[in-house]
N, C-alpha and C positions, 0 to 999 in steps of 0.2 A: 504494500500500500504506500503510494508514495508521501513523504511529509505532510504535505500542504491537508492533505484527506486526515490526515491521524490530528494537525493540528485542530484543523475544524470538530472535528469529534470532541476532542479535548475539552475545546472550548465551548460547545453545545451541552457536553454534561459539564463543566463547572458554572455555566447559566440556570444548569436547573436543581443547584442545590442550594440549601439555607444558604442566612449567613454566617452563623456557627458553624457549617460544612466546610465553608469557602474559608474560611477563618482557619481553619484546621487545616486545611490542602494548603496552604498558603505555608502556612508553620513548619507542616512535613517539606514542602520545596525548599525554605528558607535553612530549616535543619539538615536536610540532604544535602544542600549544598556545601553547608559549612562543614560536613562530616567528610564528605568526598574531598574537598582541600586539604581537611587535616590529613586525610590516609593516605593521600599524594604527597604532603611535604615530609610525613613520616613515613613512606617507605623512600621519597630521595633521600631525608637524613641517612637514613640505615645502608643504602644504596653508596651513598657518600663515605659513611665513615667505614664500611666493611673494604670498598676499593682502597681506601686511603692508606688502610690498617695493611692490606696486603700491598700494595705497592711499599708499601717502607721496610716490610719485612716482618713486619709488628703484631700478623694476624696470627693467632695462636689456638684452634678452636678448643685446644682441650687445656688452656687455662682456664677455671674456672669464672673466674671476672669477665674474660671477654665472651664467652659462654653467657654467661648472666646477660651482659651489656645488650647483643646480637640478640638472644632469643626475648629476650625482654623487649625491643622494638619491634620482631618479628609480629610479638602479641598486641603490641599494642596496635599494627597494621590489621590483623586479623579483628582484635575487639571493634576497629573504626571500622571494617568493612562490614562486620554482623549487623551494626548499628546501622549503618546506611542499607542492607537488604532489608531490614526491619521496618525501617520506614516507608521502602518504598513498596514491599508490599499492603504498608497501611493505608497509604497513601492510591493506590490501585485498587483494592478493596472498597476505599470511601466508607471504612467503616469506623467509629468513633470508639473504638477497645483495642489497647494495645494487646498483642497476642503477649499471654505471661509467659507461656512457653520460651518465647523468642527472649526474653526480662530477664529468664532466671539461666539460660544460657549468656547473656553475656554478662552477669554477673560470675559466674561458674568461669569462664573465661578472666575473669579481673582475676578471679580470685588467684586461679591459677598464674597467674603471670607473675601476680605479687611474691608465688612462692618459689617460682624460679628466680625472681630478681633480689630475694631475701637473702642477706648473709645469713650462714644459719649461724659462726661463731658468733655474731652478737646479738641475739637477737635472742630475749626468754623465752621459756619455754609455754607459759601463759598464754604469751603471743601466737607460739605455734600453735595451742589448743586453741584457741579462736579461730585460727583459722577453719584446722580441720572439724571442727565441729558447725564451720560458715560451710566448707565443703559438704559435709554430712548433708546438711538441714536442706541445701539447694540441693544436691542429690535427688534426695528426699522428696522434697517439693516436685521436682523436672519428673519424677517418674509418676507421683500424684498424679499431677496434672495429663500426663502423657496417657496415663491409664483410664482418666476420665475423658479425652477426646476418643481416646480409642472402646469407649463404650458407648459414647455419644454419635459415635459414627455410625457404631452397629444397630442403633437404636434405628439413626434415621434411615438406613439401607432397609430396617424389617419394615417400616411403614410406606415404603414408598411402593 
């Protein structure tokens, strides 16, 4: 379908929604946009400083630091792209619920990143239990909810 026909469409269905709709697609555009920036200048940093590191000689992947350094940016390209899918599937939808499912993955993804990027020498052990018990609970929660779309599915497949 060429452009010009998708945009007209586009713009045919955001004439025919509230203003609270339109308000909402606007915020998802505004948000997608600034998320898609960010996961471009964070993967050219990461782009940037992996070539840099290996042109000087200095890339080292099984020191742990830069290990840490590398897959900690890797994550944080990965958390901005989940967030920018997220949207725009909400945004295509037109529908007013964030999917939690999508929530408690890229929380689960923070979490994880934070635990690769953690020195574990200094860091109490407190700490660690927080986390894995933050792990635990979003587990917990992702497979909840997983299980209730997956009965909600089956629900609506017997009636239809």
């Amino acid at each position: 379908m060429p452009i010009k026909h998708e945009v007209r469409d586009m713009r045919s269905a955001f004439e025919a929604l509230t203003f609270y709709e339109k308000f909402e697609q606007l915020c998802i555009i505004v948000l997608t946009a600034l998320i898609a920036i960010t996961a471009i200048f964070a993967l050219w940093h990461l782009a940037l400083n992996v070539t840099r590191a290996v042109l000087h000689n200095s890339f080292d992947p099984t020191n742990y630091e830069v290990f840490q350094t590398v897959f900690g940016a890797v994550f944080t390209v990965i958390i901005a792209l989940e967030f920018k899918a997220s949207l725009t599937v909400l945004g295509e939808r037109q529908i007013g619920v964030v999917h939690v499912r999508a929530v408690i993955l890229i929380a689960l993804l923070a979490v994880v990143r934070k635990l690769i990027i953690l020195d574990i020498e200094h860091t109490e052990a407190m700490h660690l239990f927080g986390l894995a018990a933050a792990i635990l609970a979003l587990g917990g929660v992702y497979w909840l909810v997983r299980d209730q779309e997956t009965r909600m599915h089956g629900r609506d497949k017997a009636h239809e």
